[in-house]
C-alpha positions in Angstrom: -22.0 55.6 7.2 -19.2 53.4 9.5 -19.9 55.3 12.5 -23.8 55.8 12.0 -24.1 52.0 12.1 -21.4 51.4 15.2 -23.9 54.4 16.8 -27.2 52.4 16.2 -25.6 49.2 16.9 -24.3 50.4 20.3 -27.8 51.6 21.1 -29.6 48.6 20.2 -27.0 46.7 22.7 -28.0 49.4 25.0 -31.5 48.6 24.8 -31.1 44.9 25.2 -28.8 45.8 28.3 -31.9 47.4 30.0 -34.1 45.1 29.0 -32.1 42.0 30.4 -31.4 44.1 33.7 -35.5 44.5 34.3 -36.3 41.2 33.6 -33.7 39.5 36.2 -35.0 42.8 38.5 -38.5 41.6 38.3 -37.6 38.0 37.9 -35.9 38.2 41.2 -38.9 40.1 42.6 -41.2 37.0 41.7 -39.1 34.9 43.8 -39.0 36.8 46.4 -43.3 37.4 46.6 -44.0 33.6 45.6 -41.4 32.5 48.6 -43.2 35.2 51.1 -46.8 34.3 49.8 -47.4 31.6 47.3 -47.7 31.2 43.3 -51.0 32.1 43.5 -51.2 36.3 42.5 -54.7 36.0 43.4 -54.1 35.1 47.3 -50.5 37.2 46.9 -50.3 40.9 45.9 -46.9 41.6 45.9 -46.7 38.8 43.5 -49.5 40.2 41.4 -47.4 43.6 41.5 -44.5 41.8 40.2 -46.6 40.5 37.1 -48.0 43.6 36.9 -44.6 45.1 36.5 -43.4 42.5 34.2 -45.9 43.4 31.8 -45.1 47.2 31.8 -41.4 46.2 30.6 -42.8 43.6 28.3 -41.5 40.2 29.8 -42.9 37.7 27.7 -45.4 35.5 29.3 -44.2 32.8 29.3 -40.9 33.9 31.6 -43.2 35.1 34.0 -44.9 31.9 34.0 -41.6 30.0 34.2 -40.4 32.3 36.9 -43.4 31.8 39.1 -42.7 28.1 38.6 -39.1 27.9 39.4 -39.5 29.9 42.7 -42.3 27.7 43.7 -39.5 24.7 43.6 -36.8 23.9 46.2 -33.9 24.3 43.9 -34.8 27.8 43.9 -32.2 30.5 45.3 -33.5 32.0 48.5 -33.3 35.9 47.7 -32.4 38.5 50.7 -33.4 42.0 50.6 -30.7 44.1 51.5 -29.9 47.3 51.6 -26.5 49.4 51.3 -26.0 53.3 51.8 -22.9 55.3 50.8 -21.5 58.5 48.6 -20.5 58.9 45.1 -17.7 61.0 43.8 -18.8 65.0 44.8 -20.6 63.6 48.3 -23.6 62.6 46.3 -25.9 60.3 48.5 -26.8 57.0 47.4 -29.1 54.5 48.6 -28.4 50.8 46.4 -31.7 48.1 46.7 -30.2 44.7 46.3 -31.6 41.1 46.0 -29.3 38.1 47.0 -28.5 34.7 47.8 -25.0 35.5 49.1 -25.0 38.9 51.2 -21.3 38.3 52.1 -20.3 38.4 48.3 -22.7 41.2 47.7 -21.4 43.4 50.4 -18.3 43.2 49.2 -18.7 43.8 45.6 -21.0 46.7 46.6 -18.0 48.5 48.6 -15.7 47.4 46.0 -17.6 49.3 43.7 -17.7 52.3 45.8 -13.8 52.5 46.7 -12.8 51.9 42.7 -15.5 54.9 41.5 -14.0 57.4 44.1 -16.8 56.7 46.4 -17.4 55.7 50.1 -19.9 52.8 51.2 -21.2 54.1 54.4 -23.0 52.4 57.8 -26.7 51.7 57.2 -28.6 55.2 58.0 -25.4 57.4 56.7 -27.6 58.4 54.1 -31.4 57.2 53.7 -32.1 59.9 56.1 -32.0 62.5 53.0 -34.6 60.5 51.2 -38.3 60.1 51.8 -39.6 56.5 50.9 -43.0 56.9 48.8 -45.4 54.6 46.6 -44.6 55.4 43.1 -47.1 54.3 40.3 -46.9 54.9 36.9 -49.1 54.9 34.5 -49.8 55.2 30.5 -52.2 58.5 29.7 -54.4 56.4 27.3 -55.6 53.9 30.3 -55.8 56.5 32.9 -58.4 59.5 32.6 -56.9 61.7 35.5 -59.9 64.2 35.5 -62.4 61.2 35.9 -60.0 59.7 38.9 -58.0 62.6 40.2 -60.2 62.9 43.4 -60.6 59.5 43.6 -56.5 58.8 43.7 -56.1 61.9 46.2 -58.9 59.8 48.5 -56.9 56.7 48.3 -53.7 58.5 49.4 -52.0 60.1 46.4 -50.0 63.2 47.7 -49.0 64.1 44.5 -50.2 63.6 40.9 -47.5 64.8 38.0 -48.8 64.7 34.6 -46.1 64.1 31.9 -45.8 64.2 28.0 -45.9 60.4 28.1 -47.1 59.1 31.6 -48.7 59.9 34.7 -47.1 59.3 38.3 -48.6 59.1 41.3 -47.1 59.5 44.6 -48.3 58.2 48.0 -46.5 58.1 51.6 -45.0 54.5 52.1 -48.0 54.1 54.8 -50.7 54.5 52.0 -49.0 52.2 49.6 -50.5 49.2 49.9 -53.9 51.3 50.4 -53.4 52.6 46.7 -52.8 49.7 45.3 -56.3 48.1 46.7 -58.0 51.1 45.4 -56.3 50.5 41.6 -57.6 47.1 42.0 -60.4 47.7 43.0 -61.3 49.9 39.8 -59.4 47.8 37.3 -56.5 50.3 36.7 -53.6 49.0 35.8 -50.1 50.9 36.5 -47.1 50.2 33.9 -45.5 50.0 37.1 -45.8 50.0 40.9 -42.9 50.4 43.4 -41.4 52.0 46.9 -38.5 54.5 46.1 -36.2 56.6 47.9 -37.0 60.1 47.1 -34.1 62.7 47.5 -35.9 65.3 50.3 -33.3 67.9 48.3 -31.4 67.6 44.9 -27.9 68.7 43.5 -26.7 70.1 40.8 -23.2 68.8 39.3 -20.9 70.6 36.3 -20.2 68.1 33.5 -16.9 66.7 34.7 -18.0 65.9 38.4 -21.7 64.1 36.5 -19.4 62.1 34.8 -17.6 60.9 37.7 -20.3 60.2 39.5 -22.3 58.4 37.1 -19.4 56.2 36.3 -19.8 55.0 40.3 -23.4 54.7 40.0 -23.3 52.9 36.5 -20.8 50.3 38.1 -23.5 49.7 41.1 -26.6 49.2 38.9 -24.4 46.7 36.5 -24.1 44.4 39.7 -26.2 41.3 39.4 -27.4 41.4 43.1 -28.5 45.0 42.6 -32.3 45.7 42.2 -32.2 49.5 42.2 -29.8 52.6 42.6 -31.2 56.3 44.2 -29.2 58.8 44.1 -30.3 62.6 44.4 -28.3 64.1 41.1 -30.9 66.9 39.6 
């Protein structure tokens, strides 16, 4: 009875874990649209992305609200976007997103990461070549009907459609992105969530052991506070 309790106890933490991570994601993201275009979503859509995004995790309103605020204020960090490239444990490419107010502390911690997880942090274009950065939008089955839109989202740049048990994605070339989202708006579809990736062109395959190893490196990235996102191409 001990350990089932310790079990559901460590996956609640878990759960809370992942839930804090995507709200300081997205939270960051706010700041970074409102100081590039304004607090207003309407005259801003990369802020109205970021609410939209906020709402598929299920960030209370009110943080959203007081996020919008605080990044209209001076006292207000001023985020960079910045990127870092290197290779896990097994020579597994990854690309790491990151959001900060202090790239030489970031850098650092980023290749500290790297060197202590039996990886290599690399020059930028060591590995972003092996990725392909698309427009991914996801979507809840329920709030999409794909036969009455399929031809519609192929129009508005959609190279690929993927129907799953419990959402649809929708792939476009980073050229069409902002395209698809006009066309969402324009038909009042709303995506769960809306973002550019990095796309492994190939995948790889890893025995138990070496998966471990390398998502121990990968795991130690995404923990960072100045990271936004981790791509890796692991099958």
């Amino acid at each position: 009875m001990g350990r089932i309790f310790e079990k559901r106890k460590h996956k609640m933490f878990a759960r809370f874990d992942r839930m804090a991570k995507a709200f300081t994601r997205i939270g960051k993201d706010i700041a970074i649209a409102v100081k590039a275009g304004g607090p207003n979503p309407d005259n801003n859509p990369r802020l109205r992305m970021a609410i939209q995004n906020a709402k598929g995790v299920n960030m209370p309103k009110d943080r959203v609200e007081a996020a919008i605020k605080r990044a209209s204020s001076k006292e207000e960090k001023d985020f960079q976007e910045v990127i870092y490239e290197g290779y896990a444990p097994h020579g597994v490419p990854v690309v790491v997103e990151c959001a900060t107010d202090n790239p030489t502390r970031t850098v650092a911690n980023i290749r500290l990461h790297f060197s202590k997880h039996g990886g290599n942090m690399g020059n930028s274009g060591s590995v972003s070549f092996l990725f392909e950065r698309k427009g991914v939008f996801k979507f809840d089955p329920a709030k999409l009907n794909l036969d009455e839109y399929e031809l519609d989202l192929i129009d508005a740049g959609a190279e690929d459609i993927q129907r799953e048990e419990d959402e649809i994605v929708v792939y476009t070339k980073f050229t069409e992105f902002g395209q698809m989202q006009k066309f969402l708006e324009s038909k009042g579809l709303a995506a769960k969530s809306s973002e550019l990736q990095y796309i492994p062109t190939a995948t790889k395959e890893l025995g138990e052991k070496e998966l471990d190893e390398v998502m121990e490196c990968i795991t130690a990235l995404e923990e960072d506070e100045d990271v936004q996102t981790v791509f890796h191409n692991i099958a």
